[in-house]
N, C-alpha and C positions, 0 to 999 in steps of 0.2 A: 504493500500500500504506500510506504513511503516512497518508494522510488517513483512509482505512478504519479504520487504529488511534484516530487521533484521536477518531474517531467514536464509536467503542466504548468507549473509556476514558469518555468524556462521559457515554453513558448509560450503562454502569454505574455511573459516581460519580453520576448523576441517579437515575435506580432506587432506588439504595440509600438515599439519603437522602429518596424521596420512601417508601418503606419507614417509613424511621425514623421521620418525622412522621406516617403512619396508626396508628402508636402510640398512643391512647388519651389517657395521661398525657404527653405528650411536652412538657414546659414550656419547654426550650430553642430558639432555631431555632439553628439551625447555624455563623452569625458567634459564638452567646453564650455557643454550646460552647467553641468554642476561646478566647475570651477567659476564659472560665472554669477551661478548660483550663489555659492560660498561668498565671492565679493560683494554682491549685493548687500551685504550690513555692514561692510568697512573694510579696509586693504588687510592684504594678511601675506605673512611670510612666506614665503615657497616650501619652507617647514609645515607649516601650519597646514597649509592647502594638499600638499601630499599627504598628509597624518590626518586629514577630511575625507579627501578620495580613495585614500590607501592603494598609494603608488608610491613609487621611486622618485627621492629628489628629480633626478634626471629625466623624467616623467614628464615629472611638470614642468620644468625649465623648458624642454622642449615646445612643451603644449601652448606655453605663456609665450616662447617666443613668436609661435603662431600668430596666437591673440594680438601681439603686441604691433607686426604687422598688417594686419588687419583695422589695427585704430583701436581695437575692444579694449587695450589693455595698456598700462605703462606698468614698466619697472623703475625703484628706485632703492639705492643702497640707503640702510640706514646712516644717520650723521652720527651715531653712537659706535656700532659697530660696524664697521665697510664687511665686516662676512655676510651681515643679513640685506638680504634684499625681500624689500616689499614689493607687492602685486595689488593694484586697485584699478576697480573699472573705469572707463572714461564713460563721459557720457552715449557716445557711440556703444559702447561695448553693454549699458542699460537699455537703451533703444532695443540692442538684438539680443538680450535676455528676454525683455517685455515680450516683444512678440514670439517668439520661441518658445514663452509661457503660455502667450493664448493659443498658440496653435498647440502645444503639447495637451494643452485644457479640452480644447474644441475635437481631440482627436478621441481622449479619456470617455469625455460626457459620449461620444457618440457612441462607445463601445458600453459603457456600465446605463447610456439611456436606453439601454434595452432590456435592461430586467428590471425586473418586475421589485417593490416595494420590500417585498419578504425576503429575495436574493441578496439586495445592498445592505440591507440590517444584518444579513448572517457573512456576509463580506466586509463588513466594520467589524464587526465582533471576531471574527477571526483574525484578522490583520493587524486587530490593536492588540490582540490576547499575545500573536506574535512578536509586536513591539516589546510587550512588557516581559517575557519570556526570556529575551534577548536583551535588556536593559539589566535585569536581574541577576545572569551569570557572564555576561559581555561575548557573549555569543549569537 
């Protein structure tokens, strides 16, 4: 049974995300969300954002220089210590979180607007019961 779930959980979260990239304008892939995600409440360290995404410094560095091309994103050394470098959105790099939000939204609502009342109640209660499971032994 459990691998069955396993199974399903995979491709749902594959589906939906290959959903999201049939989007048109989709300019984000999906590690750039969430690091964009992440910036969204304030600049954070390349430490920081890797130990978020649970990736390899190198990882991110990569990813951010992406971004950083792109306009989404500046880098800057700290004035304290020149080893830390900070990563904050620009407002370009907000713009295409925002919308990468709504279509990520528009794409969700259209797949869970189809069940029924009684399915989404037993799909919160299961999803949050897994949250708290996983908050409790960091697992």
């Amino acid at each position: 049974m459990l691998d069955r779930l396993e199974t399903i959980f995979q491709e749902v979260a594959k589906n939906i995300s290959v959903r999201i990239f049939q989007q048109a304008d989709q300019v984000l892939t999906h590690p750039q969300y969430f690091m964009l995600k992440r910036l969204f409440s304030g600049p954070a360290t390349v430490s920081e954002v890797a130990e978020f995404l649970g990736v390899s410094l190198s990882a991110v560095t990569s990813m951010a220089g992406r971004l950083v091309k792109t306009g989404y994103l500046v880098r800057a050394r700290s004035e304290d210590d020149r080893r830390l470098v900070w990563l904050k959105l620009t407002d370009s790099g907000r713009r295409a979180l925002e919308e990468s939000s709504r279509q990520r939204k528009e794409v969700i609502q259209g797949v869970l607007g189809r069940l029924g009342d009684e399915e989404l109640r037993a799909l919160y209660g299961v999803y949050t019961r897994m949250l708290e499971l996983m908050g409790k032994d960091g697992n």
